[in-house]
LONULUM-509093 format. One line per 3 residues: number of its first residue (from 1); for each residue x, y, z of C-alpha. Coordinates in steps of 0.02 Angstrom, whole numbers, plus 50000, padded with zeros to 5 digits. Layout:
BEGIN
NUM> X/Y/Z  ...
END
This chain:
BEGIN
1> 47664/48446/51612  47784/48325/51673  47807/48327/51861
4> 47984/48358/51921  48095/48428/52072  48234/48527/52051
7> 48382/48594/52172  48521/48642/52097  48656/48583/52194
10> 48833/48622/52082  48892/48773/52086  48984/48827/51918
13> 49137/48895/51903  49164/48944/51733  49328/49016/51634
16> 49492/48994/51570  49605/48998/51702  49488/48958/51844
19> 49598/48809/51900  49700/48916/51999  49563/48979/52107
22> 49539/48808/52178  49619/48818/52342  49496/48976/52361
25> 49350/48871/52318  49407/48743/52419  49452/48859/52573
28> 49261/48929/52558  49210/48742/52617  49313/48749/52770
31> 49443/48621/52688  49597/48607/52764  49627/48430/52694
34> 49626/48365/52517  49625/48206/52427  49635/48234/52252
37> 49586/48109/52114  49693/48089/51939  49740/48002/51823
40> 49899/47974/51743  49838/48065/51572  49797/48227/51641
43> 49944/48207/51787  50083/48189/51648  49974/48343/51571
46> 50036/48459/51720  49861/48489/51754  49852/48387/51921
49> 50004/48473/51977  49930/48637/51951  49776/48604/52052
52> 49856/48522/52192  49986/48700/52188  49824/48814/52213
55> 49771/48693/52356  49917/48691/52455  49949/48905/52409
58> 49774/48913/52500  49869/48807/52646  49760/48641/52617
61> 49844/48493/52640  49831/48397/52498  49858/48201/52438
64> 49831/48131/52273  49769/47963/52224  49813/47932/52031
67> 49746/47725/52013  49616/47770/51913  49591/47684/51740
70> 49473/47723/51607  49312/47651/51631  49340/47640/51839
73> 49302/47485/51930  49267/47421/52089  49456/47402/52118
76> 49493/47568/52062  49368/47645/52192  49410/47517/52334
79> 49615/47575/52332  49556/47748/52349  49441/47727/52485
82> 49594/47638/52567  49700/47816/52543  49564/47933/52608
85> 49554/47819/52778  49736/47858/52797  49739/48027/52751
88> 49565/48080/52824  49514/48208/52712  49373/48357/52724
91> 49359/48369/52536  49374/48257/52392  49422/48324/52213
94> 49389/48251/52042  49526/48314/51928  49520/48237/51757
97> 49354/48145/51618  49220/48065/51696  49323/47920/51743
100> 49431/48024/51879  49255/48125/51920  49171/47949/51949
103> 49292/47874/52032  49302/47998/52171  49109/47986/52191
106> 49132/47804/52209  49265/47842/52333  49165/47939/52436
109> 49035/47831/52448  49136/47715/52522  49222/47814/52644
112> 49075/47905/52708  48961/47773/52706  49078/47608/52711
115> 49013/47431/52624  49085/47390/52442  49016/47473/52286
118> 48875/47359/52230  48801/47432/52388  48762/47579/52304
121> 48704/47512/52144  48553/47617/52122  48467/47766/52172
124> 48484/47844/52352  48574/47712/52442  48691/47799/52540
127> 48638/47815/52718  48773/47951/52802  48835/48118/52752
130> 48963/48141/52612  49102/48220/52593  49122/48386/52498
133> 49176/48387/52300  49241/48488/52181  49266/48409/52017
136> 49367/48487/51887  49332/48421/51703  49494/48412/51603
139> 49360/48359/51446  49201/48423/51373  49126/48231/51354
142> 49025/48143/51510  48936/48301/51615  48991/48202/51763
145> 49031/48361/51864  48848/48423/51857  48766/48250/51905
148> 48734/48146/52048  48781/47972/51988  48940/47880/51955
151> 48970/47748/51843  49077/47605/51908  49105/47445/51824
154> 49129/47284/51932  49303/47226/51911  49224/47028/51910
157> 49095/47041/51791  49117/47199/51702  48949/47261/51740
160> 48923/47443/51737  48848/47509/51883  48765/47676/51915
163> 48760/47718/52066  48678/47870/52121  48628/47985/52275
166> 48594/48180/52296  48724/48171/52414  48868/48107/52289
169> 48828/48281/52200  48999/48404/52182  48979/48556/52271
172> 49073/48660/52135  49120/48611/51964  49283/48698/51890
175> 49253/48739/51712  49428/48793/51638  49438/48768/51467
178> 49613/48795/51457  49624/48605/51509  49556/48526/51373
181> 49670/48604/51253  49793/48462/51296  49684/48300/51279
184> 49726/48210/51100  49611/48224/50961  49522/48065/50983
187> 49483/48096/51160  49408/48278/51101  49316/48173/50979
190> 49252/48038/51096  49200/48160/51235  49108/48277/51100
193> 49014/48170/51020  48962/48081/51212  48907/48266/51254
196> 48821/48297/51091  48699/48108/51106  48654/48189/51289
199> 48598/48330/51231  48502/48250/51086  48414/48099/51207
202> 48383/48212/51356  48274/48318/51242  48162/48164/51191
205> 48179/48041/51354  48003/47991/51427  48050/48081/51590
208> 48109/48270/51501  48023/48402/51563  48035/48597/51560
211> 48189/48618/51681  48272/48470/51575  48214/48527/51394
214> 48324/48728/51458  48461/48628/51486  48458/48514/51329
217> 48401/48643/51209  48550/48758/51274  48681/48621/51253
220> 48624/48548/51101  48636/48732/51040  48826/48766/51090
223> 48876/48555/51043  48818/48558/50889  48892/48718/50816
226> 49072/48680/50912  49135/48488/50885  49173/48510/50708
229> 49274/48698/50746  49364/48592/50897  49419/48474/50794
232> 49495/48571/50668  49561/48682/50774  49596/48604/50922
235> 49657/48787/51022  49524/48879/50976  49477/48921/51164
238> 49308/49018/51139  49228/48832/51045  49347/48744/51203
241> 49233/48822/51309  49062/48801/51235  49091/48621/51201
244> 49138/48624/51415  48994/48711/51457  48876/48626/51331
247> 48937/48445/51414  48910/48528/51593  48733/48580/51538
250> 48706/48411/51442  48746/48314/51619  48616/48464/51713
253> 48481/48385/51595  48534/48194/51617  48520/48216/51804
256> 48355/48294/51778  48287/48182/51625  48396/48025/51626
259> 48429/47954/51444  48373/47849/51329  48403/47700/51193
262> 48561/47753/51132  48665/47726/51289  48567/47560/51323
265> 48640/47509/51167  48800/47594/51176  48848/47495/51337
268> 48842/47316/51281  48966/47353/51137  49066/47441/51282
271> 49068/47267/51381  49088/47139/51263  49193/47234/51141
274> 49295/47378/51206  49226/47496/51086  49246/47665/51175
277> 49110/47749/51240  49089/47882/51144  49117/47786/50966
280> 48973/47659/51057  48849/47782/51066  48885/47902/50917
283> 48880/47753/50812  48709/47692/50881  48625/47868/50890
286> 48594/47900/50708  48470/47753/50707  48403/47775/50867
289> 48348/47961/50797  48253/47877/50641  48184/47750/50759
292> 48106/47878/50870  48060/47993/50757  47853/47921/50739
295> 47853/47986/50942  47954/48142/50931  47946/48223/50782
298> 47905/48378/50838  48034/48378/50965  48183/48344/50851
301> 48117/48475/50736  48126/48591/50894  48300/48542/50889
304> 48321/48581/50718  48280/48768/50728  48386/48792/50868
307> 48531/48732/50766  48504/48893/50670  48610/49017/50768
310> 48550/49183/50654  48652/49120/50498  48517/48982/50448
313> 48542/48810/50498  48703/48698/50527  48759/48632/50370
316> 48674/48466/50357  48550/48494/50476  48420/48568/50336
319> 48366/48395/50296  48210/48367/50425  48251/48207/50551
322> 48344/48120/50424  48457/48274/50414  48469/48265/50593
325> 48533/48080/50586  48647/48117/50438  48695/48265/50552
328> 48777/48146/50686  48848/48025/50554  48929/48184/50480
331> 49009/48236/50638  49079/48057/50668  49174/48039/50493
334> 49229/48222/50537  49317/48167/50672  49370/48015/50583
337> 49262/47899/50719  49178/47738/50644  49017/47752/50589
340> 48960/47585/50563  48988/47419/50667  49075/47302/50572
343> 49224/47411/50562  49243/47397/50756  49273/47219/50786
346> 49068/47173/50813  49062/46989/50801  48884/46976/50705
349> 48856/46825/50781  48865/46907/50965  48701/47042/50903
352> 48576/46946/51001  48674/46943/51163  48694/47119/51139
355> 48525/47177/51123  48471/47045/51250  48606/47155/51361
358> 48532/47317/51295  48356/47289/51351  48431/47249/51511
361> 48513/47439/51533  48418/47564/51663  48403/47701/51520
364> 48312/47593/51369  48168/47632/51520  48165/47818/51480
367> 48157/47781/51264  48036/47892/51200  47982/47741/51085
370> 47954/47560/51176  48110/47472/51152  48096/47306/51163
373> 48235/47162/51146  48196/47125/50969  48181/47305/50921
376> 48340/47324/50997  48416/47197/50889  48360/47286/50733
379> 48436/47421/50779  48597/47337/50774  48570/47254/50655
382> 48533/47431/50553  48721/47481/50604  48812/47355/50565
END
């Protein structure tokens, strides 16, 4: 078996409503000053106010810093760090996607540990205490409330960094579904299928093992019977809430598996594109699954019968690995994402320098398969 260590370190709050306990939570810590992280989506939402209202009920002084942009960078983290100096807080809180979530990360590594953000580029770089977090996901998409890392791209180069340390870990995530009600339908769309290629490479990376494979198999199971029922009904609150927890679970097994070829692919077409995230990764995964599938077969078929929640299996997902693939292909035209490259703006011309990017990315280490540059390419090359 493969070797691992394991401390959970996020506590989970879970339930609809549960925002409003968060000057409780907070007040459990010792808090008695805030800096809360936003951004202008979820603050014109109401859902910023509302948090920052059960913080100061609990008598926590509170200050909000809402420059973050989607995708944070360097800058982003940097004007933050320059509020918490003046404001001198005891407790930092993510309130928003992963962007909000990572930027506050990145903002406390900075103020507890000073330096600029590529110092932290890595694993286990900061050298000080951190502050206490409590991030509060306002989308089921990145798991960044359950991990330890933050992504942060540098505003020069546009080079996504992750930088991670035990440390940067929240102390508590909020899971309220009740916030993701608001987000549009793209953004549900985007985050899902983000949450649903975790689950899916966690279960196959190189480094998965048994605490890893709970977490996967359990999120895979709630993702992939939820996207399609939260995108046709976007208020259904019980599949709000299993597509939350299923991302929260999803980022449990990332921090305790990392991931795989997909999101080495994913972020080149992220870079030198703008193709979102989510739409980068969904569109890459169905290939990555058929490439894989000589190393892992018996893991993906795992998958496949967990699919099958008592009422036999997913429809679409009674094909063997190919169904699986078709499954994810499926779920992107359901939620009328792109499902090929050329339709996003890929230059074919620029494939090379992607995949010569790609084989470059931290998590194309962790492929189940060896992924080398030119195999890379092909797979590009397959999706365009």
């Amino acid at each position: 078996m493969t070797p691992f260590d394991f401390q959970p370190r996020t506590r989970l709050v879970f339930g609809p409503g549960k925002i409003d306990t968060l000057g409780e939570l907070a007040s459990e810590m010792g808090a008695r000053r805030a800096l809360v992280v936003s951004d202008p989506g979820v603050i014109a939402a109401g859902h910023t106010a509302r948090g920052i209202a059960a913080l100061e009920k609990a008598g926590i002084k509170t200050h909000l810093f809402d420059g973050v942009h989607e995708n944070p960078t360097t800058d982003d983290v940097a004007a933050g760090a320059k509020v918490a100096k003046r404001h001198d807080p005891e407790l930092l809180v993510g309130l928003g996607g992963g962007s909000s979530m990572d930027c506050a990360k990145g903002i406390n590594f900075l103020y507890s540990c000073g330096g600029e953000m590529k110092d932290y580029w890595g694993v286990g770089k900061a050298l000080a205490p951190m502050l206490p977090m409590i991030a509060v996901p306002t989308t089921a998409g990145t798991g960044s409330e359950t991990q330890s890392f933050a992504l942060i791209s540098d505003a020069k180069t546009h080079v996504k960094m992750a930088c991670g340390d035990k440390k940067a870990s929240c102390r508590i995530a909020v899971l309220d579904a009740e916030l993701t009600i608001s987000q549009p339908s793209r953004v549900t769309a985007l985050t899902g299928i983000d949450a649903l290629s975790h689950a899916l490479e966690t279960f196959v990376t190189t480094r998965r093992n048994p605490i890893s494979l709970a977490f996967s198999r359990e999120a895979w199971r709630l993702l992939a019977s939820n996207f399609a029922s939260v995108i046709a009904n976007p208020t259904d609150i019980d599949a709000r809430g299993s597509m939350l927890l299923g991302a929260s679970l999803a980022g449990l097994a990332i921090e305790n598996s990392m991931l795989g070829a997909a999101h080495a692919l994913a972020n080149p077409l992220t870079t030198m594109f703008d193709v979102p995230h989510g739409q980068a990764v969904g569109v890459m995964l169905p290939h990555v699954i058929r490439f894989n599938a000589t190393h892992v077969q018996r893991q993906y078929l795992d998958l496949l019968r967990e699919a099958d929640n008592g009422s036999g299996p997913l429809p679409g997902l009674d094909g063997g690995i190919e169904g699986l693939a078709d499954f994810v292909t499926s779920q992107l035209a359901t939620a009328g994402l792109g499902t090929r490259l050329r339709p996003l703006g890929v230059d074919p011309v620029k494939l090379p320098a992607l995949a010569a990017q790609a084989a470059r990315q931290w998590t194309a280490t962790f492929n189940p398969r060896p992924a080398p540059e030119d195999e890379l390419l092909a797979l590009y090359q397959q999706a365009f």
